[in-house]
VEXDREN-2710 file (C-alpha; in Angstrom, 1 decimal):
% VEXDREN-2710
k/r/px/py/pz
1/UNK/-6.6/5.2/24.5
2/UNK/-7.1/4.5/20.9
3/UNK/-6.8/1.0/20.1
4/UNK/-6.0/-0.5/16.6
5/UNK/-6.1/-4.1/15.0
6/UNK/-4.1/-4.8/11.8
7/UNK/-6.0/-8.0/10.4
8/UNK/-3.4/-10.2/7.8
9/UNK/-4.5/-13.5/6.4
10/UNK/-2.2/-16.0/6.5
11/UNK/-0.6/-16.7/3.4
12/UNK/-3.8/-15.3/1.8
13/UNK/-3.5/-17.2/-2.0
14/UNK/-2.0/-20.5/-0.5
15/UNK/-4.7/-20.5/2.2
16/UNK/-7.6/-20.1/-0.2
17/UNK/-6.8/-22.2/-2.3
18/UNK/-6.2/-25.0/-0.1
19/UNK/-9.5/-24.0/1.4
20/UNK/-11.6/-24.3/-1.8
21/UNK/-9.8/-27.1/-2.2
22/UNK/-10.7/-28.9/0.4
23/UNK/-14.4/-28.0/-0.1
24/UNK/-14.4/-30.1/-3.4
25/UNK/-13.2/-33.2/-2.1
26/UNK/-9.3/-33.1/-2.1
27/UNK/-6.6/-35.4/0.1
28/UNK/-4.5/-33.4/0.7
29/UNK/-4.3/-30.1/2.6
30/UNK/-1.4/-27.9/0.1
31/UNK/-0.7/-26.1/3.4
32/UNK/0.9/-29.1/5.2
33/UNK/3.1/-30.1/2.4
34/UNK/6.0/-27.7/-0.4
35/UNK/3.0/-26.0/-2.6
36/UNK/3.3/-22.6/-3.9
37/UNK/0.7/-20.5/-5.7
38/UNK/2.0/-18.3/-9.4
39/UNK/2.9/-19.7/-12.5
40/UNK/2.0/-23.1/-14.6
41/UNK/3.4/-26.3/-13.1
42/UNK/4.2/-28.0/-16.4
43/UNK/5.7/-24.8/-18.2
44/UNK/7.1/-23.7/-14.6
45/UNK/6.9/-20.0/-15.8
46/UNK/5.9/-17.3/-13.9
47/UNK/6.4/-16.0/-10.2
48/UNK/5.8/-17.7/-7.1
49/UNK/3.1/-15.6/-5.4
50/UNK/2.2/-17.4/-2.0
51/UNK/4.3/-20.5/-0.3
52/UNK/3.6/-23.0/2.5
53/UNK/5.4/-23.5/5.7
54/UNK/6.9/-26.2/4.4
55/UNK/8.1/-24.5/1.2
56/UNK/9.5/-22.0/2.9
57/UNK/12.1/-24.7/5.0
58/UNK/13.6/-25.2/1.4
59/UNK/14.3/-20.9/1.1
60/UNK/11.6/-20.6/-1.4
61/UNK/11.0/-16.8/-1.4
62/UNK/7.5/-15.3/-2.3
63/UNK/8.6/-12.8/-5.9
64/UNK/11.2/-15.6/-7.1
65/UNK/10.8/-17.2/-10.7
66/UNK/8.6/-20.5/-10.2
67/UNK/11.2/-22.3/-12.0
68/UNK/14.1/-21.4/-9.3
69/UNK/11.7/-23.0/-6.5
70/UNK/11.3/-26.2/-8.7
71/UNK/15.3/-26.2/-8.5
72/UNK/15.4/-26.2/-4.4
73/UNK/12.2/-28.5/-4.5
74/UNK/12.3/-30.9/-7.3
75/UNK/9.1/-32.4/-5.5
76/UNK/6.9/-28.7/-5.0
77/UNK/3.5/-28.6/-6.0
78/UNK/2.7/-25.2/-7.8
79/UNK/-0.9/-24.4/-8.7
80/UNK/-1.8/-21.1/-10.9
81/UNK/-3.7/-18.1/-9.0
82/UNK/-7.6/-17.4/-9.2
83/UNK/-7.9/-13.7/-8.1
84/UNK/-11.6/-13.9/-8.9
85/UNK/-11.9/-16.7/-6.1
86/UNK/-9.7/-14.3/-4.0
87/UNK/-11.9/-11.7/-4.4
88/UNK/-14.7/-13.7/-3.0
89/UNK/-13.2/-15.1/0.0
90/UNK/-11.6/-11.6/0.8
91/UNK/-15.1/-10.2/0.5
92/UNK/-16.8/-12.8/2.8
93/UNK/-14.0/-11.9/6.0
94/UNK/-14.5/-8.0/5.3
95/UNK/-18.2/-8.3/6.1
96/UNK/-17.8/-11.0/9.0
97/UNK/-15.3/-8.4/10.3
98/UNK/-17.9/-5.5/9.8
99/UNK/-20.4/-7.6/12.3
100/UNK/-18.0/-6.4/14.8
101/UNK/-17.6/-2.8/13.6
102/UNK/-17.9/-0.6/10.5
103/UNK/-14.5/1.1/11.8
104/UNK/-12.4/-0.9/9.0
105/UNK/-9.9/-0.1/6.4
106/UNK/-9.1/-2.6/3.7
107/UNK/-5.8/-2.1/2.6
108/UNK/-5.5/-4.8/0.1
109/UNK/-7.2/-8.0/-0.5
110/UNK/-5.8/-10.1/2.2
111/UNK/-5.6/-7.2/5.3
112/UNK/-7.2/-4.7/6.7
113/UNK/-7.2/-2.2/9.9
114/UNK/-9.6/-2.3/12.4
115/UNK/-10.9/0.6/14.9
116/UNK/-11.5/-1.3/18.1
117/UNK/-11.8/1.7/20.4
118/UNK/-15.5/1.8/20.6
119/UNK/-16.4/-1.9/21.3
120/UNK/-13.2/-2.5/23.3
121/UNK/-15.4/-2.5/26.3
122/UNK/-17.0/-5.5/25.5
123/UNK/-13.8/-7.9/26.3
124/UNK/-11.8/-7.9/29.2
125/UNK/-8.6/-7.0/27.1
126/UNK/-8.0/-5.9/23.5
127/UNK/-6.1/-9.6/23.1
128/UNK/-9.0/-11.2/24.1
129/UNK/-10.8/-9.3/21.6
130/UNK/-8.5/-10.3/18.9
131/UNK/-8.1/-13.9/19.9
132/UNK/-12.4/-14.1/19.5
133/UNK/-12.0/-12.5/15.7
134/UNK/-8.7/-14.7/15.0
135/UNK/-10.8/-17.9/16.0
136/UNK/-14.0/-17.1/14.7
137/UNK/-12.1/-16.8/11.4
138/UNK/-10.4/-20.3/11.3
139/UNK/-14.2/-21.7/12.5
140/UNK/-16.1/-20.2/9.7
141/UNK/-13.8/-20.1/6.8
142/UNK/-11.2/-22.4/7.6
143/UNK/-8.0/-20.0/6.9
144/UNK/-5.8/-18.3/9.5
145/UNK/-5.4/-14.7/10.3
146/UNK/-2.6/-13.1/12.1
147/UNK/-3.7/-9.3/14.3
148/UNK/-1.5/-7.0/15.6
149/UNK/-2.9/-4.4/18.1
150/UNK/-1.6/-1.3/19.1
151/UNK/-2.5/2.5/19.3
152/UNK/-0.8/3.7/16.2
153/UNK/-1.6/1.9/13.1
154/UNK/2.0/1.8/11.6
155/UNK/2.7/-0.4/15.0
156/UNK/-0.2/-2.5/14.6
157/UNK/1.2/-3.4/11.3
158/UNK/4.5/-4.4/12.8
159/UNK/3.2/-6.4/15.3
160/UNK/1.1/-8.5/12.5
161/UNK/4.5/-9.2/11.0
162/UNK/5.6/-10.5/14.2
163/UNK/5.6/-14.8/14.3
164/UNK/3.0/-16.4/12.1
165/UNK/0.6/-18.5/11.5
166/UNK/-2.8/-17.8/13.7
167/UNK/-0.6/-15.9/16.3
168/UNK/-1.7/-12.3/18.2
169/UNK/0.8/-9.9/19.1
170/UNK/0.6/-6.6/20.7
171/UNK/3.0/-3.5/20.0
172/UNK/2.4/-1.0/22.1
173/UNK/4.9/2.8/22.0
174/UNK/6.4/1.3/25.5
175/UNK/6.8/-1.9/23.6
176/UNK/8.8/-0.5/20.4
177/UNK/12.4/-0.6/22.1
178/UNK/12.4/-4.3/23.3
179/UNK/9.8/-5.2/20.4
180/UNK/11.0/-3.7/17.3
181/UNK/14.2/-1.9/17.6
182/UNK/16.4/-5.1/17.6
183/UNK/14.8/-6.1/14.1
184/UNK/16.5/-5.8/11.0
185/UNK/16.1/-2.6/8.8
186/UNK/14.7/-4.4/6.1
187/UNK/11.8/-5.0/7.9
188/UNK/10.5/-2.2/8.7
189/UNK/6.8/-0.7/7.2
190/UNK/7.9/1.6/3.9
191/UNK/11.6/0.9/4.4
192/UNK/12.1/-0.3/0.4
193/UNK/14.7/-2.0/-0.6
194/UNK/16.5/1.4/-2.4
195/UNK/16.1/3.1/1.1
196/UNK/17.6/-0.4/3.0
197/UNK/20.9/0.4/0.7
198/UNK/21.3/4.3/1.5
199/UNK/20.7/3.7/5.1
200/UNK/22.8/0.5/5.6
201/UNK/25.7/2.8/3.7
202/UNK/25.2/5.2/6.7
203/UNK/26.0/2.3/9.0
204/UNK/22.3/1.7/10.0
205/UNK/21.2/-2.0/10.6
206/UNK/18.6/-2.4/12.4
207/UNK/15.1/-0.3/13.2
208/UNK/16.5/1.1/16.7
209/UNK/19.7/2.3/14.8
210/UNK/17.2/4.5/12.1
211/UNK/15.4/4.9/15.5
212/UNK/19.0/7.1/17.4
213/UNK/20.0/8.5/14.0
214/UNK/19.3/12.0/13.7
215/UNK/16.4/12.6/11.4
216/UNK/18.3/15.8/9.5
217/UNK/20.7/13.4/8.3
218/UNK/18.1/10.9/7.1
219/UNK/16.1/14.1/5.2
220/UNK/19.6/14.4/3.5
221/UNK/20.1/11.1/1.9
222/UNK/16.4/10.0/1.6
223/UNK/14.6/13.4/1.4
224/UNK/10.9/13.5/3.0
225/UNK/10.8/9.5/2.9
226/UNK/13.8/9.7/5.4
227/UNK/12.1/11.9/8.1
228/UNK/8.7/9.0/7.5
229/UNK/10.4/6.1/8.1
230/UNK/12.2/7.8/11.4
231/UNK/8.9/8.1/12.8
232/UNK/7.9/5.1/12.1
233/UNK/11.0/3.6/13.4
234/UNK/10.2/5.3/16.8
235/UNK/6.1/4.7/16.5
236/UNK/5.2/8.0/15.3
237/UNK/2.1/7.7/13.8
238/UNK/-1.0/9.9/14.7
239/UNK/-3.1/9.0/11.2
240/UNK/-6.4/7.0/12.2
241/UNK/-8.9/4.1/10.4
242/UNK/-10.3/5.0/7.7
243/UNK/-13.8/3.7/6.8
244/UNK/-14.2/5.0/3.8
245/UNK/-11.5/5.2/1.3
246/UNK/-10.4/9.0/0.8
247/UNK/-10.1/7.9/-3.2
248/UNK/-13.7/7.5/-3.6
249/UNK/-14.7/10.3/-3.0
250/UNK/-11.9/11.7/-6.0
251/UNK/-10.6/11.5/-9.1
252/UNK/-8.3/9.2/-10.4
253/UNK/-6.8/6.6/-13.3
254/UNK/-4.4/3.3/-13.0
255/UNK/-3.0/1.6/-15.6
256/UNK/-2.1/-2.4/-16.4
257/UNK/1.1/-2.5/-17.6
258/UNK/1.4/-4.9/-20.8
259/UNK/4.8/-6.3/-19.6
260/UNK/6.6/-5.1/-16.0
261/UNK/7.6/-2.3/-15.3
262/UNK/11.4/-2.6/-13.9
263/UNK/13.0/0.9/-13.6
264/UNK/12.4/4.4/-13.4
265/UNK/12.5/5.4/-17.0
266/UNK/9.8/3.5/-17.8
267/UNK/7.8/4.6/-14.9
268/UNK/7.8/8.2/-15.8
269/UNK/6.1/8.3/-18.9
270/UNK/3.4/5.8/-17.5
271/UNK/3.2/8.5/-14.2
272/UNK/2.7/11.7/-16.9
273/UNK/-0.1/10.4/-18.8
274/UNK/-2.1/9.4/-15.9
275/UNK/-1.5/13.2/-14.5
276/UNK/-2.5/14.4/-17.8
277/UNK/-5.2/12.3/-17.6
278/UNK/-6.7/12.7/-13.8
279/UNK/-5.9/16.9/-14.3
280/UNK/-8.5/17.0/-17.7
281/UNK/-11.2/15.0/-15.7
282/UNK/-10.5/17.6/-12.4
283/UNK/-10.8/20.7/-15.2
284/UNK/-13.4/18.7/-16.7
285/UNK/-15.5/18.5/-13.4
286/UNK/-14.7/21.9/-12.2
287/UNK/-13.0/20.5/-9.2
288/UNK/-9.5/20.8/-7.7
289/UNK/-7.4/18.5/-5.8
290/UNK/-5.7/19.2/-2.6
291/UNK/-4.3/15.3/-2.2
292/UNK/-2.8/13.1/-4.7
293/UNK/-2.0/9.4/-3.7
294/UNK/0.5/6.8/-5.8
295/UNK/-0.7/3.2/-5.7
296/UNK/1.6/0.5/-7.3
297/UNK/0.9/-3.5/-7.6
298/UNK/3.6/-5.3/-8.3
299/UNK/4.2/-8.1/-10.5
300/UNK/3.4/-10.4/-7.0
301/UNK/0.4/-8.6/-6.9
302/UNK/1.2/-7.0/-3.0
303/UNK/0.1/-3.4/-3.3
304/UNK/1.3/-0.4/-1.9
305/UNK/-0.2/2.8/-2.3
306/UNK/0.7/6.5/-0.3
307/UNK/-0.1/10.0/-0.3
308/UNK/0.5/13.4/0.6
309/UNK/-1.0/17.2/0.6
310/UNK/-0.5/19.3/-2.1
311/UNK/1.4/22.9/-1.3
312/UNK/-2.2/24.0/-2.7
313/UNK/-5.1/22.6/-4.2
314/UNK/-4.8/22.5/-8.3
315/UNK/-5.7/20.6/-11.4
316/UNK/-2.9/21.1/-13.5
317/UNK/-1.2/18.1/-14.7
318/UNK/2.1/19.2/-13.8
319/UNK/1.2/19.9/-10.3
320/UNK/-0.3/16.1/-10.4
321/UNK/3.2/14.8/-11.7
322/UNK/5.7/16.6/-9.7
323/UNK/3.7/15.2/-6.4
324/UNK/3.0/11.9/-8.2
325/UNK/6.8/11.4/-8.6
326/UNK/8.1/12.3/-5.2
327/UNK/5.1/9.8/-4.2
328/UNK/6.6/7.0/-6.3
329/UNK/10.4/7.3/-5.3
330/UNK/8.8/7.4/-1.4
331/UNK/7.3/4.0/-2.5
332/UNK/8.8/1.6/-5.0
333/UNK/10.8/-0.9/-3.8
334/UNK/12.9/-1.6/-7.2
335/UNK/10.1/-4.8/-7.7
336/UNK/8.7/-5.0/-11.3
337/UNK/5.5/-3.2/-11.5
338/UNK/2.5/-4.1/-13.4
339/UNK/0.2/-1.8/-12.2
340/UNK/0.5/2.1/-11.5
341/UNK/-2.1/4.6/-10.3
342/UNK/-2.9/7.9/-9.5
343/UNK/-5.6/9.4/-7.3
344/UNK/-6.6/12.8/-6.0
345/UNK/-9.0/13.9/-2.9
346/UNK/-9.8/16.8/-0.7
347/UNK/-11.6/18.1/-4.1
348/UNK/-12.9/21.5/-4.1
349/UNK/-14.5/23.6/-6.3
350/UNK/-12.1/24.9/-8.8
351/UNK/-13.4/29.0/-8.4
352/UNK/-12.8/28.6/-5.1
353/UNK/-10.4/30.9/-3.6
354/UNK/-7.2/30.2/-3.4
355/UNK/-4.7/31.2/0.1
356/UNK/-1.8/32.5/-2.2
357/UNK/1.8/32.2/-0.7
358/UNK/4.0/34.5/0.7
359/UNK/6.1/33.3/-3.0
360/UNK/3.4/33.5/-5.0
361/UNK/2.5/37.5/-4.1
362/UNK/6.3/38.1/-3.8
363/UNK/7.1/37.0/-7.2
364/UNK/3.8/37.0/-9.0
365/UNK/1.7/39.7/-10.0
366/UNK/-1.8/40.5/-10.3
367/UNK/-1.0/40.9/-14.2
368/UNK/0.6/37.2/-14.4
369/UNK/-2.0/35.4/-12.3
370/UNK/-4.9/36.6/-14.2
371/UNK/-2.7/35.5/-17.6
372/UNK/-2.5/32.3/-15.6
373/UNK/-6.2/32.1/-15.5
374/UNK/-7.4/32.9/-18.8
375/UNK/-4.8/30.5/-19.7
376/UNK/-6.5/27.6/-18.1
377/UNK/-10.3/28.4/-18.8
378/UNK/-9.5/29.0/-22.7
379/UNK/-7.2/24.9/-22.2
380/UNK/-10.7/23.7/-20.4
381/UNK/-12.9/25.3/-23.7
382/UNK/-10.2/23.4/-25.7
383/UNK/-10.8/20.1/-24.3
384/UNK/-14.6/20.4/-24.2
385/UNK/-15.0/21.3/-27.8
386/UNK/-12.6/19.0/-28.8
387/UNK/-11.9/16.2/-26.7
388/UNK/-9.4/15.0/-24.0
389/UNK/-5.5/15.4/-24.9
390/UNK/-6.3/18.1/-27.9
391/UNK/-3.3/20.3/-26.2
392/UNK/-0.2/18.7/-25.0
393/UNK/2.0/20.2/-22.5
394/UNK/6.1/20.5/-23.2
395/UNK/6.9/19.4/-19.8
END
């Protein structure tokens, strides 16, 4: 049997900073007392990005405005984040991690997912094995780490989620009814606070109602998103670690956003230009993509990002967009945004060719595909002699 860690440091921001802290001499451990991480403690602007224990007693909410934190602790400390710092420490636990195995995926700064099949043998149990890397952790770097282990990575997420801090947790398929099911909706991997709305409007509350619904009802309201969060609800899940990120071996382009990004509107054009802009470097290379992937930071700086197979490999910006799109409103949990990308893999070479549809040599023909082609080399010729975004597209 596969078996899968999901590796989440504790209150990742608060926890290194209180570490660092430490290191150079401080009193007082932020951790034990109300501290929050995001935004200036004088001006109190900003967000609150990570929280304490004890912060948390007072309802302080990691995404809230610093200054509505200040109101339910008049006595909260608040110190401003230091993502280059992060970086480091994140950094220093991926490679300890990789002493045990190079099986890992980092999903963001603060977790990652783990491949334990292949050393499992080496412990008498996988929570044995998890309990050694949990402890190890706290020993050499002085922060906490939270692993949930199961044999389908969407579960192994779940089960990290489970009680915190410096805690273990196994969620196993058998495990899922007594485990999960009785948890609210809201918390369930991908279940955004848009699709929380829809599905408590269809009288579903918790993840073992989604679980009993019929999916075809879900695909209804919620389109392909429903039928994914279904199967996640009932611990289907069959994609694996991995090692290397498909993205690097693609093309892609993100973008900072100069203020946050807050609905859909303003998303859009953001989501075009980056498809314009990954399809000239795909034409550009002589490649084609046959995956396209939708990442989003928000403004708390928790990133998402998902993907999905193309009906057929292309480089035409449209193609990028319409898939980009459907990626987005799969993903966005109605959170300001201040970062958006796009990314494409499973490249291949762009005269490679093509397995037309039973569509395409219904309603095309041989006439209108080779249009279709000249059409494209003479845009490429365009662009090459006269640079990126010479010829815009009235989509």
């Amino acid at each position: 049997m596969r078996i899968i860690f999901h590796i989440d440091v504790n209150s990742a921001y608060l926890s290194w900073t209180a570490v660092e802290q430490l290191k150079n001499g401080a009193k007082v451990d932020i951790r034990t007392i109300p501290a929050i991480i995001g935004g200036d403690q004088k001006s109190r602007h900003g967000i609150v990005l990570a929280k304490s224990i004890p912060a948390k007693k007072y309802g302080i909410r990691t995404g809230e405005p610093v200054a509505n934190a200040f109101r339910k602790c008049p006595n909260l400390k608040s110190y401003p984040p230091d993502h280059q710092m992060y970086r480091e420490y994140s950094r220093r636990l991926m490679d300890f991690l990789r002493t045990y195995t190079t099986h890992i995926e980092q999903v963001s700064v603060d977790e990652c997912y783990m491949d334990f099949t292949e050393i499992a043998d080496r412990f008498t149990s996988p929570v044995e094995g998890a309990n050694e890397i949990k402890d190890e952790v706290y020993k050499r770097f002085g922060f906490t780490v939270n692993v949930g282990i199961s044999s389908r990575k969407v579960l192994a997420k779940m089960a990290s989620d489970f009680e915190k801090p410096n805690k273990v947790h196994t969620l196993f398929p058998e495990e899922v009814p007594v485990k999960m099911w009785p948890l609210p909706i809201g918390e369930l991997f991908m279940a955004g606070r848009s699709s929380v709305e829809t599905m408590k409007k269809l009288e579903i509350y918790t993840i073992g109602d989604l679980a009993n619904t019929d999916p075809a009802i879900l695909e209804l309201h919620l389109k392909s998103h429903g039928r994914k969060l279904w199967e996640f609800a009932n611990g289907l899940d069959d994609s694996g670690v991995e090692s290397v990120r498909a993205e690097a071996k693609g093309v892609g382009n993100s973008k900072t956003m100069p203020k946050d990004l807050t609905t859909e509107e303003e998303v859009l054009p953001v989501l075009k230009d980056l498809a314009a802009s990954v399809g000239r470097r795909l034409r550009k290379a002589g490649q084609k993509a046959g995956m396209v992937s939708v990442e989003i930071k928000y403004h708390t700086f928790n990133q998402v990002s998902h993907q999905m197979q193309m009906e057929k490999a292309s480089n035409q910006d449209q193609d990028i967009y319409r898939s980009a799109i459907e990626l987005f409103r799969e993903l966005w949990n109605g959170g300001p945004i201040r970062l958006l990308g796009i990314r494409t893999s499973k490249l291949s070479e762009e005269s490679e060719p093509e397995q037309l549809s039973l569509f395409d040599m219904k309603f095309e023909s041989e006439e209108t595909r080779k249009k279709k082609k000249n059409l494209k080399e003479a845009l490429k010729k365009l662009e090459g002699k006269y640079g990126d975004g010479i010829v815009k597209k009235g989509w």
